[in-house]
C-alpha positions, 0 to 999 in steps of 0.5 A: 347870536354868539353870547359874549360873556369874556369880559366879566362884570363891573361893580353894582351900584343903583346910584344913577350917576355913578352908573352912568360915569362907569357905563362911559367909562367903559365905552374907552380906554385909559389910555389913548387910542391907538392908530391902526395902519394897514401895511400888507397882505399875504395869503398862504397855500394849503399844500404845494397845489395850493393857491396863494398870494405874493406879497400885496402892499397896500398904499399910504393913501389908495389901494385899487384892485382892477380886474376882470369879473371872475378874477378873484377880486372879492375873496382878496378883499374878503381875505383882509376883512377875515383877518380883521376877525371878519367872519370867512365865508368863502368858497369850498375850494378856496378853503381846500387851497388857501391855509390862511391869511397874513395881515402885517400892519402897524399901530403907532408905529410898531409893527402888528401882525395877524395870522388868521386860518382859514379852518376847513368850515367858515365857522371855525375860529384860530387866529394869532397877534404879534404885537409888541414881541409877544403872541396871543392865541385865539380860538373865537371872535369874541377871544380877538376882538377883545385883544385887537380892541384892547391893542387899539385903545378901546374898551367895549361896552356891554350892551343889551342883546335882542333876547334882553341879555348881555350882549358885547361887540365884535370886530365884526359888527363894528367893521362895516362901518367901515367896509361895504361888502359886494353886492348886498352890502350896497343896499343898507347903510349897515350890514353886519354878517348877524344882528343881534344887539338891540339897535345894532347900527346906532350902537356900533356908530355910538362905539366907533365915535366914544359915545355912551350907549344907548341900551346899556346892559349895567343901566338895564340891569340897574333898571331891572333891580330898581323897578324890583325895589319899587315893587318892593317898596310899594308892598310897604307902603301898602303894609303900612297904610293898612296899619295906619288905617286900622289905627287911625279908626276911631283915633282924633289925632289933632293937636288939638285933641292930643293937648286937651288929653294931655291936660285931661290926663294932668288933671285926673292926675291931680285928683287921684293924688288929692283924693289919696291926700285928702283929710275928708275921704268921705266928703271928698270921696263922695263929691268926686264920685257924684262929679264922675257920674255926671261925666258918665252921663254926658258920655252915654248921652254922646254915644246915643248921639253918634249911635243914631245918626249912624243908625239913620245914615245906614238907613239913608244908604240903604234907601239910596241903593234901592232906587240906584238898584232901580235905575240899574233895572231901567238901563236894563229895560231900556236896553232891552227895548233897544234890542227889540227896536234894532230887530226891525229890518226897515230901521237898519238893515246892515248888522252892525250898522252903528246907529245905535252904537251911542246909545249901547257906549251910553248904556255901558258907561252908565251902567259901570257908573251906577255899580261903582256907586253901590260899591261906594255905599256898600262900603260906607254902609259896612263901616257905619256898621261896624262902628254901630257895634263897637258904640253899642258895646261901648255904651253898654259899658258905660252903663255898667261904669254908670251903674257901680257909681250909683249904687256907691253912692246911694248904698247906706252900707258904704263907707267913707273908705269904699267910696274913695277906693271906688272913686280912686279906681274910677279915675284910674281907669279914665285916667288908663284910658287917656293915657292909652289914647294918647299912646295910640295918638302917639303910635298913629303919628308914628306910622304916618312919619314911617308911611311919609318916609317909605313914600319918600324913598318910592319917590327917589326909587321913580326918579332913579329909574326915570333917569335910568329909562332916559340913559342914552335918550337925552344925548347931546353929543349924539345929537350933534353927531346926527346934525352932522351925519345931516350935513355931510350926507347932503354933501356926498350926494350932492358929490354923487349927483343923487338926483330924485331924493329929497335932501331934507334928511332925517337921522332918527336915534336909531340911525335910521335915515329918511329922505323927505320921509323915504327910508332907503328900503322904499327907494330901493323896492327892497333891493338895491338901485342906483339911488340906493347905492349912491345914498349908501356910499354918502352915508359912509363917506359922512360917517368916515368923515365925522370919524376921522375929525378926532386924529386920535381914533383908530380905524382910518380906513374905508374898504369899498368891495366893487361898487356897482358900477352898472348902476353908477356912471363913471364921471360920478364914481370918479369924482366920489372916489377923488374927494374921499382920496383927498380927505383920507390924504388929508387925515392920515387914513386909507381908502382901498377899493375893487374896480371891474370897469372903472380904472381909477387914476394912482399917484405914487403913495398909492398901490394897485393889486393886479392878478397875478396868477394864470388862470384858464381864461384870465388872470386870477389874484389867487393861484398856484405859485407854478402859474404866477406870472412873469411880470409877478415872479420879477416883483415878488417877495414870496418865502420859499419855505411856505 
């Protein structure tokens, strides 16, 4: 896994669909894409003993290597892939011989040129484009996918890697989509030289074909962001429940209740200023007292009330928890007893025999019932408490108040004026504390309008990161893509007389193909078999083909290295590779492929690559320019000065 960090980032928004918008957007180009049109390949020798290539033309239809194996026919075809930005992996002494590759092709039109080094370690990197009249240099895959990405029209996607980070295709994983590497490349519908995006083939066809990814790192990233602000947003709420709950004790807020407070703090009002204007301040004074001692008396009577119900509930609690305490001690009893009744070997000899599992999953479940219980009663039984104390407190302050009016009253020492004053002041304070009631209720409505809309914004931050979870799940047009991937695979096999393979194909969203159920690993015994090299060749020819139903996209071309021809017969390899010439003839785009025993027919827009050079036993693709063959040397167009 090589981190691809080159392209930078995009503006952050947790707003799903703008995400979603700019996440497309980044799957293509402004402008329209490109057609790529392979022209020639040439490879350069290192030295005047070096091994090279004369000027190998490829075909506006079919270009076909035909040669013994031993030949050299897969490093030539390794040699183009390389200078796509492939990998190199080549032999030592090819890297000793060869100094590098020269692809000439053309893309709408104007000539393109890619000079890739083959370094002196396969993972070294230099390659240079001409395109347009101007040269770029590159010193690593991700520096020329970008600039040949960018040449053709498309735009990468950023991608999640499979450490979770941010991860962007390669040339090299999108072409073998379009390359079938020998040997190992038969045996899987995809084989890239490393795998390290999530979904890799899924994500790779969703690129190639304009689609959004499935695992988008700006989308992963959003989700990330926004499951942080859930967090967050859930500790607010709960904050705030806390509050509303600590206010909300002992507080009625009815509407109810909040108008006969209103009314009551009216007419307090009114009866302070009535005592403050009265003619009579003794007669007035003394009446207003004598009515608020008979309200004192009702509230102490209420309070009592309230005070002994609670006082009998918490007894009530405490009698229910002794007998739960005691059905708790029976279980435990009984379990006991059903440990010594499964100690007897003639009831159940084998450990563990699972007679008694019911009784022991009864057991449990009852016991978890019964401590939940006891939490619930402790709990109720501390509130009860907790509420006694604050009665008892009240009470004995209303006992005072009650107190001070009797003696106010019943004192021949007090005049007129002190008992207006005591009354002014008595109503002052029930009319506070009206008004700090209603402040309460005010405040209480207050925190439960602020608990509302923290719970609304929890709301829309779960419906953002549901859509963010479903991004690339609910996928029409890569459903559709699926359906027909389905149906031209059917097709091809049919083509390629696959027999003993269900037809009923299933294409998961991972782009993983079943057979009636068999994935091509089991039917290949984890290697590679005939069926298995038929179903891979079916899958990209239907993938080829679904690709090239948009004239508009650029990689028209599928490069077959060596098909195993052991495992084909050759009526069924030539009427594969018939059909797949007439659908590239028909679409514009190019088919080139290696053959060892099978010499497939050309016409005249086609090309052969033949060995060119003397070898000790045979001819060979790559020599030295001193043993090129006659017939070669007639026909090439090699520049001295290399």
């Amino acid at each position: 896994h090589r981190a691809f960090t080159d392209l930078g980032g995009i503006l952050r928004t947790s707003h799903l669909g703008s995400i979603i918008s700019n996440e497309g957007a980044s799957w293509k180009s402004g402008a329209l894409q490109s057609e790529l049109r392979l022209k020639s390949l040439r490879v350069e020798r290192l030295g005047e003993g070096g091994w090279e290539t004369p000027l190998l033309e490829l075909g506006d239809r079919t270009t076909m290597l035909f040669a013994a194996n031993g030949s050299g026919k897969s490093p030539v075809v390794r040699m183009l892939a390389s200078a796509l930005g492939f990998p190199n992996n080549f032999r030592a002494e090819i890297l000793e011989k060869c100094s590098a590759v020269v692809l000439h092709a053309e893309v709408d039109g104007k000539p393109l040129t890619i000079r890739r080094a083959l370094e002196a370690k396969n993972g070294d990197f230099y390659a240079t484009i001409d395109f347009d009249g101007k040269q770029t240099e590159h010193y690593s895959e991700g520096s020329f996918s970008i600039a040949l990405f960018e040449l053709l029209g498309l735009k990468p996607p950023r991608l999640v890697s499979n450490k979770g980070t941010e991860a962007q295709p390669y040339i090299a994983t999108l072409l073998p989509l379009f390359y079938l590497i020998q040997g190992h490349g038969y045996s899987a519908a995809y084989r890239a030289p490393s795998s390290f995006i999530a979904d890799q083939f899924a994500e790779m066809v969703r690129f190639a074909f304009g689609l959004n990814p499935k695992h988008s790192f700006e989308v992963k990233k959003s989700l990330i962001e926004e499951k942080d602000a859930l967090e967050a947003q859930t500790r607010k709420i709960v904050a705030a429940q806390r509050v509303f709950e600590y206010q909300s004790r002992g507080v009625d807020d009815s509407d109810a209740n909040q108008a006969a407070l209103q009314l009551n703090s009216e007419n307090l009002t009114q009866q302070i200023d009535g005592l403050r204007a009265s003619v009579d301040a003794k007669g007035t004074a003394s009446s207003t007292l004598t009515e608020l001692l008979r309200q004192k008396d009702m509230q102490i009577r209420a309070r009592q009330l309230e005070l002994f119900e609670l006082r009998n509930r918490v007894a009530g609690i405490e009698t229910i928890r002794a007998e739960i305490d005691g059905e708790v001690k029976t279980l435990s009893l009984n379990e006991e007893a059903l440990g010594v009744f499964k100690s007897f070997q003639e009831i159940c000899r084998v450990p563990n025999c699972g007679l008694f599992l019911g009784s022991s999953e009864s057991y449990g479940k009852n016991l978890l019932y019964l401590k939940d219980q006891i939490k619930d009663l402790e709990r109720n039984s501390q509130r009860a408490e907790i509420r006694a104390e604050q009665l008892t407190g009240r009470l004995e302050e209303l006992t005072a108040e009650r107190q001070t009016l009797v003696d106010n009253l019943e004192s021949p020492s007090t005049s007129g004026t002190d008992q207006l004053v005591t009354a002014v002041q008595a109503l002052t304070k029930q009319l506070v504390g009206v008004q700090s009631e209603l402040a309460r209720i005010s405040g209480l409505k207050d925190e439960r309008s602020k608990l509302f809309k923290l719970e609304q914004e929890r709301d829309r931050i779960q419906d953002r990161i549901e859509g963010l979870a479903n991004t690339g799940k609910a996928d029409h047009a890569f459903n559709d893509l699926r359906r027909k991937l389905r149906e031209l695979t059917v097709k091809w096999m049919d083509l390629l007389d696959t027999t003993s393979v269900s037809r009923n194909v299933d294409i998961d969203l991972n782009l993983r193909f079943t057979f009636g159920g068999e994935t091509l690993e089991t039917i290949g015994s984890g290697g590679t078999s005939s069926t298995t090299s038929r179903l891979v060749l079916a899958i990209h020819a239907a993938l080829l083909e679904a690709y090239l139903a948009d004239k508009t996209r650029p990689f028209r071309f599928l490069i077959l290295d060596t098909p195993k021809q052991d495992e084909l017969h050759t009526a069924d390899l030539a009427r594969y590779l018939t059909e797949l010439e007439k659908m590239c003839e028909a679409n514009d785009a190019q088919l080139l492929f290696s053959s060892t025993e099978y010499e497939h027919p050309t016409a005249k827009q086609d090309k052969r690559w033949l060995p060119s050079y003397r070898g000790p036993e045979k001819p060979m693709y790559l020599g030295r320019r001193a043993d090129l063959l006659p017939e070669a040397k007639a026909g090439s167009d090699l520049d001295d000065g290399m």
